[in-house]
N, CA, C and O of each residue as an XYZ file, in Angstrom:
620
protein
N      -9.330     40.768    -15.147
C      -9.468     39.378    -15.509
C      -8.115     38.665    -15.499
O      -7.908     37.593    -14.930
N      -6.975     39.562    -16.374
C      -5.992     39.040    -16.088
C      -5.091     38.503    -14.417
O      -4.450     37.476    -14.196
N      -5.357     39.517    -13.626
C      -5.159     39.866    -12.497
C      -5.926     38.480    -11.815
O      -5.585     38.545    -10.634
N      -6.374     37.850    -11.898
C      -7.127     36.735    -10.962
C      -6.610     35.529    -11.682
O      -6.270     34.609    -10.938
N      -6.432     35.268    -13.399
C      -6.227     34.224    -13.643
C      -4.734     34.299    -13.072
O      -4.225     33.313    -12.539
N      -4.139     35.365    -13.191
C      -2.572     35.162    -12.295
C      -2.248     34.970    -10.860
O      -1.373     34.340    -10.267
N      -3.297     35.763    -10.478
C      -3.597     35.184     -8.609
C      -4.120     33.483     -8.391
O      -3.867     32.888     -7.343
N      -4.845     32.854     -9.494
C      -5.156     31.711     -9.545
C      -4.250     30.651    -10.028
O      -4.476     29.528     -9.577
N      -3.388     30.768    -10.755
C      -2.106     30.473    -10.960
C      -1.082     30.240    -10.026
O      -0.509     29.153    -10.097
N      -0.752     31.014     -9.198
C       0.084     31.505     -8.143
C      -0.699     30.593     -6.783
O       0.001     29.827     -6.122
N      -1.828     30.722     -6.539
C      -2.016     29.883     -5.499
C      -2.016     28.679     -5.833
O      -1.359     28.020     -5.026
N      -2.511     27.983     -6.770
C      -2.386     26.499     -7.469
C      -1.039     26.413     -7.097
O      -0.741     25.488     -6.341
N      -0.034     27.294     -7.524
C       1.541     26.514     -7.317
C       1.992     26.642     -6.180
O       2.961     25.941     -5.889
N       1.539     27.412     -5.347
C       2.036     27.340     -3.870
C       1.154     26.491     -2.806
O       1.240     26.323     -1.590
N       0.112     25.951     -3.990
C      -0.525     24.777     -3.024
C       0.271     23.460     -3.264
O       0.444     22.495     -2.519
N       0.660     23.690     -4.408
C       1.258     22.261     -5.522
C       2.978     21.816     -4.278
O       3.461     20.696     -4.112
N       3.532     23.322     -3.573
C       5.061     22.944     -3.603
C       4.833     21.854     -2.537
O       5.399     20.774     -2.707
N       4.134     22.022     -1.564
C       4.318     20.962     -0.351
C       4.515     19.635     -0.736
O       5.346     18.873     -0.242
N       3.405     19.276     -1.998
C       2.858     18.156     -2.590
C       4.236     17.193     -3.455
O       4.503     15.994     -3.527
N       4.931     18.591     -4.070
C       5.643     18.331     -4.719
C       7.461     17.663     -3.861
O       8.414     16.973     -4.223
N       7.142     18.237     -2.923
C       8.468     17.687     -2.018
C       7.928     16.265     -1.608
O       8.712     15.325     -1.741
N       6.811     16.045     -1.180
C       6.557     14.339     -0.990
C       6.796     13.589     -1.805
O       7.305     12.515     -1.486
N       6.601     13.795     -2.733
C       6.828     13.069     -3.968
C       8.189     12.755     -3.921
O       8.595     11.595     -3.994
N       8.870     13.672     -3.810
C      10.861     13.354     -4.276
C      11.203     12.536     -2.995
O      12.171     11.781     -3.077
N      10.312     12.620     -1.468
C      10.857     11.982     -0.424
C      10.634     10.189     -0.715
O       9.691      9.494     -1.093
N      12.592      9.840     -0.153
C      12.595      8.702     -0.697
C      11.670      7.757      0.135
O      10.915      8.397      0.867
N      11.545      6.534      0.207
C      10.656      5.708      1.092
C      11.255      5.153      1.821
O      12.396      4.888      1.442
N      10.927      4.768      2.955
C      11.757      4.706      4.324
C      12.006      2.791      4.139
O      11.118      2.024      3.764
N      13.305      2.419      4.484
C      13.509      1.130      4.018
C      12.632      0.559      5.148
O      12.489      1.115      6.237
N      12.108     -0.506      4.818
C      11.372     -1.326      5.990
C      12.013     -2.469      6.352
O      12.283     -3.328      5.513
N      12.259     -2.569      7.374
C      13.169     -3.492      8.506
C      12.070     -4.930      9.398
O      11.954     -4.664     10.594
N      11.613     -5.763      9.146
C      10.905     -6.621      9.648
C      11.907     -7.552     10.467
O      12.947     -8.122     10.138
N      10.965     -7.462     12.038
C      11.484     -7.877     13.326
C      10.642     -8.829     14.316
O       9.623     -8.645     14.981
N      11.309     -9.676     14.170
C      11.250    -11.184     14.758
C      11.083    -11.018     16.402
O      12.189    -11.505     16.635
N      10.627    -10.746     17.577
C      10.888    -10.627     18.771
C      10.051    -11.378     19.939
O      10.011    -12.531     19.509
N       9.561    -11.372     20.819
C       9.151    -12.078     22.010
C       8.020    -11.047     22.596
O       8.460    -10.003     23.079
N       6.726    -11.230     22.595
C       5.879     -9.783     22.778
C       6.332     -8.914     23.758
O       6.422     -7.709     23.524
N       6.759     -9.611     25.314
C       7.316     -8.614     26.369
C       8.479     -8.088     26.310
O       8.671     -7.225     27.166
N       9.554     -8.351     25.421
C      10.884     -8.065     25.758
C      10.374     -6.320     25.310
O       9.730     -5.856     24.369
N      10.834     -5.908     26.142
C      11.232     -4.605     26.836
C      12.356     -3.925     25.378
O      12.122     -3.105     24.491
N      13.623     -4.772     25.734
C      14.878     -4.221     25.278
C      14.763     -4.413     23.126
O      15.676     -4.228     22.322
N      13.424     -4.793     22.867
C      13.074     -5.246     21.475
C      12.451     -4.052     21.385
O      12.586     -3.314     20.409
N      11.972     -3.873     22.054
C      10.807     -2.729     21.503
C      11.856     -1.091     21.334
O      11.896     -0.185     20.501
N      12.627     -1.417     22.715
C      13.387     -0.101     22.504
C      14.439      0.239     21.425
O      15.086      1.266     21.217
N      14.386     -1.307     20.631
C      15.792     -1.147     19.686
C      14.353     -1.009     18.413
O      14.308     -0.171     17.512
N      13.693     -1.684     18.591
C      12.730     -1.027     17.178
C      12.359      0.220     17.309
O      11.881      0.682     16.273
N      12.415      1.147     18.463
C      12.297      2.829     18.476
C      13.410      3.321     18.251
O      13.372      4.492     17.875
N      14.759      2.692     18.374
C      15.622      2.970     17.511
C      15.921      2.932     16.312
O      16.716      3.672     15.733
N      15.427      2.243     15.961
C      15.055      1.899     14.277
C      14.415      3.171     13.555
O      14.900      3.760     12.589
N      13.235      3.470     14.218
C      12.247      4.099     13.995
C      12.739      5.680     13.734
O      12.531      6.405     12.761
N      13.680      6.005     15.328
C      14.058      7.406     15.567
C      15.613      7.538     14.252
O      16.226      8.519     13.832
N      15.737      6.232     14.010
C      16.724      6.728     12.770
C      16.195      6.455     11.062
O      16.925      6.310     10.082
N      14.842      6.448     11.113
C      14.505      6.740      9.889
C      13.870      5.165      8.801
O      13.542      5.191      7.615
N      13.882      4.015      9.703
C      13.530      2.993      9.191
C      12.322      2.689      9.578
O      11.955      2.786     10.749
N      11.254      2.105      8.174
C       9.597      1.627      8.707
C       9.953      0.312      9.240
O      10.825     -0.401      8.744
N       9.304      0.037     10.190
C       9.453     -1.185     10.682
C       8.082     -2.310     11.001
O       7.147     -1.939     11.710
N       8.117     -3.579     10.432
C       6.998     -4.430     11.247
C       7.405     -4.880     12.116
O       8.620     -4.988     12.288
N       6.410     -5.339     13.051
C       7.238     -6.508     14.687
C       6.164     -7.439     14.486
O       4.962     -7.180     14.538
N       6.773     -8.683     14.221
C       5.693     -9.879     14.781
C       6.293    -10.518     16.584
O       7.236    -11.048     17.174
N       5.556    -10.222     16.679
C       5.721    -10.780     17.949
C       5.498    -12.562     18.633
O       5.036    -13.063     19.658
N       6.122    -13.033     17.387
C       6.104    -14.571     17.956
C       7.600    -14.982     18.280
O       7.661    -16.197     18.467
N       8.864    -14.327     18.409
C       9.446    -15.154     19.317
C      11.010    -14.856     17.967
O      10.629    -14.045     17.123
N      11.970    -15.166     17.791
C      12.906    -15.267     17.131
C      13.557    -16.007     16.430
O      14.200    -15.773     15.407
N      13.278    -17.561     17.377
C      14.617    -18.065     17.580
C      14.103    -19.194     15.736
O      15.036    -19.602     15.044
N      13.065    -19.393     15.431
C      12.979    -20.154     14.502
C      12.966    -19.334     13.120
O      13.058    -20.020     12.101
N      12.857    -17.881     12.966
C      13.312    -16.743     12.006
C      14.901    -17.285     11.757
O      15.311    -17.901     10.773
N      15.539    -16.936     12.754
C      17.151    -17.196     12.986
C      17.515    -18.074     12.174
O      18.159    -17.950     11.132
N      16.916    -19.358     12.873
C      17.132    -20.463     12.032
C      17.057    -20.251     10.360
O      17.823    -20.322      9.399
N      16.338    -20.095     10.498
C      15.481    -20.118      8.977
C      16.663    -19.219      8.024
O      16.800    -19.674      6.888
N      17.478    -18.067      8.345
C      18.069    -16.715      7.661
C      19.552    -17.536      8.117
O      20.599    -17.125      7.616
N      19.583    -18.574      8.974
C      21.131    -19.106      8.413
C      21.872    -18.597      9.691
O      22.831    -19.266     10.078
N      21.531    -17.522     10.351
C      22.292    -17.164     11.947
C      22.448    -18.439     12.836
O      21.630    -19.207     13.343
N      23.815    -18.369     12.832
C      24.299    -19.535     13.805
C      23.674    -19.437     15.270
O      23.217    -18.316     15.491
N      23.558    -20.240     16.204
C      22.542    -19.967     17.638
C      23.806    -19.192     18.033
O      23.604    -18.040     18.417
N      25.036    -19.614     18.005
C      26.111    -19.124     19.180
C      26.216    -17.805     18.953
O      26.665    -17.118     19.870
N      25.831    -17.167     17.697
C      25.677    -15.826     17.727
C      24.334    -14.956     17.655
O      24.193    -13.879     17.076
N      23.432    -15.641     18.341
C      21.671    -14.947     18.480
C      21.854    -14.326     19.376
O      22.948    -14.151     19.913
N      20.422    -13.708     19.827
C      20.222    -12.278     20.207
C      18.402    -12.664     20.637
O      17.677    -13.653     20.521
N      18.258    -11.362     21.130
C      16.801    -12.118     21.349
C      15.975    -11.320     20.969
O      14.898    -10.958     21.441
N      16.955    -10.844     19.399
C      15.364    -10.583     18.025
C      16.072    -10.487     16.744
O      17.156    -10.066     16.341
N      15.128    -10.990     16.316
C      16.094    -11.032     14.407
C      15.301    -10.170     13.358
O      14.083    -10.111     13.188
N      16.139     -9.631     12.813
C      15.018     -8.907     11.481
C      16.028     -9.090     10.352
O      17.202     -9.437     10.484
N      15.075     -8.665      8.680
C      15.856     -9.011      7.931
C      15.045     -7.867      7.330
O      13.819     -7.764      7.340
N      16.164     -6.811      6.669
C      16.090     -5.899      5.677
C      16.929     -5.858      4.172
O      18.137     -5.849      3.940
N      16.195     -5.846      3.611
C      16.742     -5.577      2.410
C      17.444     -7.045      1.439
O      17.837     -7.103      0.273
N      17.355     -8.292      2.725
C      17.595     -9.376      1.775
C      18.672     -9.922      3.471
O      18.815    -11.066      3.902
N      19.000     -9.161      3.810
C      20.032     -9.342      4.875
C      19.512     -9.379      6.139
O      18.588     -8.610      6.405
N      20.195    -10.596      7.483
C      19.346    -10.915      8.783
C      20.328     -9.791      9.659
O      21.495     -9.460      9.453
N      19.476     -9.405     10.589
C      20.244     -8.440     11.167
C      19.674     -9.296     13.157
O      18.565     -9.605     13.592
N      20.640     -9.348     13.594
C      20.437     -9.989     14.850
C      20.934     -9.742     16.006
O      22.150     -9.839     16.168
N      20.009     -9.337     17.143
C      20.204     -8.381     18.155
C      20.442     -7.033     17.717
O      20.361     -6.440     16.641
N      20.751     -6.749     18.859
C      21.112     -5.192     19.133
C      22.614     -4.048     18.276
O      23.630     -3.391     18.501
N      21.456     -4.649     16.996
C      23.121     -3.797     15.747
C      22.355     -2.460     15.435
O      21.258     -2.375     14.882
N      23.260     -1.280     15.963
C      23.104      0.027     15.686
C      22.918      0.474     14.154
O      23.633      0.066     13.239
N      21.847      1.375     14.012
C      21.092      1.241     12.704
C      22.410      2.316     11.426
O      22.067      2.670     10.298
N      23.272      2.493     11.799
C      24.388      3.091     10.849
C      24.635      2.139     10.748
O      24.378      1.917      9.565
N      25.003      1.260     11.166
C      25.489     -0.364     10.455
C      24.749     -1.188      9.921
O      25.279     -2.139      9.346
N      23.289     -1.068      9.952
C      22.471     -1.398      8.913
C      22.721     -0.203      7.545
O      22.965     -0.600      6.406
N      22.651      0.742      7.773
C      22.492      1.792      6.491
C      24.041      1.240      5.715
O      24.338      1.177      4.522
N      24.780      0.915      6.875
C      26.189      0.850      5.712
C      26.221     -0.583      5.455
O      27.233     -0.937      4.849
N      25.345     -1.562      5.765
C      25.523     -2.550      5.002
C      24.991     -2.573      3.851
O      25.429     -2.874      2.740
N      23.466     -2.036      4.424
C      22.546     -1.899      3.110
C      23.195     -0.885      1.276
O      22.959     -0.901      0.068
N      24.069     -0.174      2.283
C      25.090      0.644      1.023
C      26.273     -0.517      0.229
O      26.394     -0.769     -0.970
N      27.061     -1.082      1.448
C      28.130     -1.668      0.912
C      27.572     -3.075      0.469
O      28.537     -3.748      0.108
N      26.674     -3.618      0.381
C      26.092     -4.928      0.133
C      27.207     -6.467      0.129
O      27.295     -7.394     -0.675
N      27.802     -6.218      1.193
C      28.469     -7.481      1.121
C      27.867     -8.962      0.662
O      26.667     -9.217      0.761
N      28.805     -9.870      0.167
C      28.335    -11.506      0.171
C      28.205    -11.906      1.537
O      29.244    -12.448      1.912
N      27.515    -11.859      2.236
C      26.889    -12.080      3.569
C      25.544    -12.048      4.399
O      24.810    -11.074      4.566
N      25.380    -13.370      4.895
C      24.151    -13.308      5.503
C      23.249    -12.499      6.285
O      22.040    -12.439      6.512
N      24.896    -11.574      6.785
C      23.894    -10.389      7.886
C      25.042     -9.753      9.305
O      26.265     -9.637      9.387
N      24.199     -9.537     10.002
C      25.091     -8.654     10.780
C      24.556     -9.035     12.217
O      23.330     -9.143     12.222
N      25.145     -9.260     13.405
C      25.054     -9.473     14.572
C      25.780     -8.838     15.655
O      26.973     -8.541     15.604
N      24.888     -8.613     16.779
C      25.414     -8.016     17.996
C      25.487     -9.423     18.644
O      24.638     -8.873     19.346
N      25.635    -10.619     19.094
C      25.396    -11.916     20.022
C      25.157    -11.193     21.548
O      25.836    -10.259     21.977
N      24.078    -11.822     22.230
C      23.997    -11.586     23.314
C      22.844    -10.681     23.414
O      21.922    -10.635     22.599
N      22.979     -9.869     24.613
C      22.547     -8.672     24.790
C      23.505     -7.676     25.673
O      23.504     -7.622     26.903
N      24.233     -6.985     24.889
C      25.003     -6.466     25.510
C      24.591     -4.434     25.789
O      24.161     -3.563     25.033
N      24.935     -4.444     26.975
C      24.652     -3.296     27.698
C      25.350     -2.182     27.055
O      26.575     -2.098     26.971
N      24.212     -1.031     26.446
C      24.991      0.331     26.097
C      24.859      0.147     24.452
O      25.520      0.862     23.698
N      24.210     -0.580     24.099
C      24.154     -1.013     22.677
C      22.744     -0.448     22.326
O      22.259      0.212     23.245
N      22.053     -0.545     21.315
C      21.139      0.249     21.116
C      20.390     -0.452     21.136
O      20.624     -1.478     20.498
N      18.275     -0.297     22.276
C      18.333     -0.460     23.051
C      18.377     -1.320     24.209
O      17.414     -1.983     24.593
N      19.373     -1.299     24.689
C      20.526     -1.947     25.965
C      21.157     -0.442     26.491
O      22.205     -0.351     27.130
N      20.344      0.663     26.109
C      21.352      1.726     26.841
C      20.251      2.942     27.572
O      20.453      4.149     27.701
N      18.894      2.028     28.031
C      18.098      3.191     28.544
C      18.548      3.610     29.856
O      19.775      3.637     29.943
N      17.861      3.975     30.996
C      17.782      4.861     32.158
C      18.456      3.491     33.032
O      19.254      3.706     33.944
N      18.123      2.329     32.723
C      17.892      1.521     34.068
C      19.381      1.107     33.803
O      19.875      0.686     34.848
N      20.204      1.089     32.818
C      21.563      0.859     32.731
C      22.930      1.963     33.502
O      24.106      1.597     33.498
N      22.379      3.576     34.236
C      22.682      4.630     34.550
C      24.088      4.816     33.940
O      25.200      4.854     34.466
N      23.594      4.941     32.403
C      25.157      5.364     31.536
C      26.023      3.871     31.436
O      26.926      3.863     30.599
N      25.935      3.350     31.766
C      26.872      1.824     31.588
C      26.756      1.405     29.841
O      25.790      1.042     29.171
N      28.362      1.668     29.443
C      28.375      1.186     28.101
C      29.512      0.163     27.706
O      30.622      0.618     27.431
N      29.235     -1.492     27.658
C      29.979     -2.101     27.682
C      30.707     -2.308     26.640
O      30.018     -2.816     25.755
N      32.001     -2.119     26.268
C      32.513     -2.566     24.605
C      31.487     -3.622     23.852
O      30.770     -4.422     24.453
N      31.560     -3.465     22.402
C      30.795     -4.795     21.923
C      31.527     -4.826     20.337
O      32.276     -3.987     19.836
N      31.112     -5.868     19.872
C      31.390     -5.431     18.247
C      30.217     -5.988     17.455
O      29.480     -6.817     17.988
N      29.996     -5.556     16.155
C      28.789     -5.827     15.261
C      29.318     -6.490     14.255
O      29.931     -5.879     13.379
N      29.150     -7.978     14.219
C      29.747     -9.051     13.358
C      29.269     -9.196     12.612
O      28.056     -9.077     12.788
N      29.787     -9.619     10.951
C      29.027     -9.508      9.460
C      29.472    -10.701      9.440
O      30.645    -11.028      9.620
N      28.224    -11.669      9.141
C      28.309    -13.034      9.359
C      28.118    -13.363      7.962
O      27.118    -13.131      7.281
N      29.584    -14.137      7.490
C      29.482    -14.856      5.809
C      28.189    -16.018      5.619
O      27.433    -16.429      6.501
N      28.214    -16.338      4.361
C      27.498    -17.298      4.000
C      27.596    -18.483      4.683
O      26.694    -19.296      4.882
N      29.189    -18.558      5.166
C      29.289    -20.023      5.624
C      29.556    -20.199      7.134
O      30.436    -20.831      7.718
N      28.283    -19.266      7.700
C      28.276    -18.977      8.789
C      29.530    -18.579      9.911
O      29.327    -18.836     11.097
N      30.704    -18.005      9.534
C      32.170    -17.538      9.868
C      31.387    -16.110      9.815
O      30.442    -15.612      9.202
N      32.455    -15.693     10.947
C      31.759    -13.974     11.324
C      33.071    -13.279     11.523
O      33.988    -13.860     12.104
N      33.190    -12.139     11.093
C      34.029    -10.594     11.451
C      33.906     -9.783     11.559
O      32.962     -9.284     10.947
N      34.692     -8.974     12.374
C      34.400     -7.824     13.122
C      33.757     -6.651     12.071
O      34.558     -6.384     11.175
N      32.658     -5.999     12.002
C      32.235     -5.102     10.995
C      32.567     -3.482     11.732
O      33.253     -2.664     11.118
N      31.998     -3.184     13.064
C      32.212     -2.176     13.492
C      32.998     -2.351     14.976
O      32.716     -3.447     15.461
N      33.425     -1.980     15.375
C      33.766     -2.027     17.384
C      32.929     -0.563     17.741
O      32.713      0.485     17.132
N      32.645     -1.032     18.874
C      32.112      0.331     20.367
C      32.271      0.307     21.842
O      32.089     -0.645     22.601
N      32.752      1.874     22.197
C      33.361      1.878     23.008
C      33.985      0.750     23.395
O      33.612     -0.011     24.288
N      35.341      0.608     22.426
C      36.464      0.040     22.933
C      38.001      1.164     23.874
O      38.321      2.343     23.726
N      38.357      0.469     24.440
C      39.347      1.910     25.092
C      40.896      1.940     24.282
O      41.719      2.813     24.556
């Protein structure tokens, strides 16, 4: 008798451990993204998002009046905006520079790649054959003034 309530014991807790690691897993920050339904190079930077650990929504109506709205100057848009955590993130900004903003929480509106620049994340699939153009990821103040946050491949 004893012998089963301890075998019954023992499987309860080795059913319990799986259960018990979900629980402690933290929740994946969610990143909501502003984009244009066909762009190609949106979708591949939200699978970048994705492949580094962020939930993401996509509405697919277009950007440019999100932008507006989060305070991004036009001369530095992109052609998709999202805003995580309170902060606009615009174009093609590599998702360690979201995690380290979201850590360092600057007084700032957000972070920008301008353009679409090649080799940037995604701007760096097959059809680019390795082409990675320098860029930098600008942390744009309140009063719409921007500085350099990260550089890539600079020489």
């Amino acid at each position: 008798m004893k012998t089963d309530t301890t075998r019954r014991a023992l499987l309860l807790a080795a059913a319990a451990l799986p259960l018990a690691g979900l629980a402690q897993a933290p929740a994946k920050v969610l990143v909501e993204v502003w984009k244009d339904p066909s762009c190609g190079c949106c979708h591949d930077w939200v699978k970048h998002l994705q492949d580094s650990g962020f939930a993401v929504k996509v509405n697919d109506t277009g950007n440019n009046a999100m932008r507006a709205k989060l305070g991004i100057p036009a001369k530095l848009g992109s052609c998709h905006t999202a805003l995580v955590g309170g902060y606009a993130v615009e174009g093609h900004v590599p998702a360690q520079d979201i995690r380290r903003l979201l850590k360092e929480k600057p007084r700032a509106l957000g972070l920008t790649v301008p353009g679409m620049v090649v080799g940037s994340p995604g701007m760096d699939g097959p059809a680019y054959n390795g082409r990675r153009d320098p860029y930098d990821v600008l942390l744009v103040g309140k009063d719409g003034e921007s500085r350099v946050y990260a550089s890539y491949n600079k020489s």
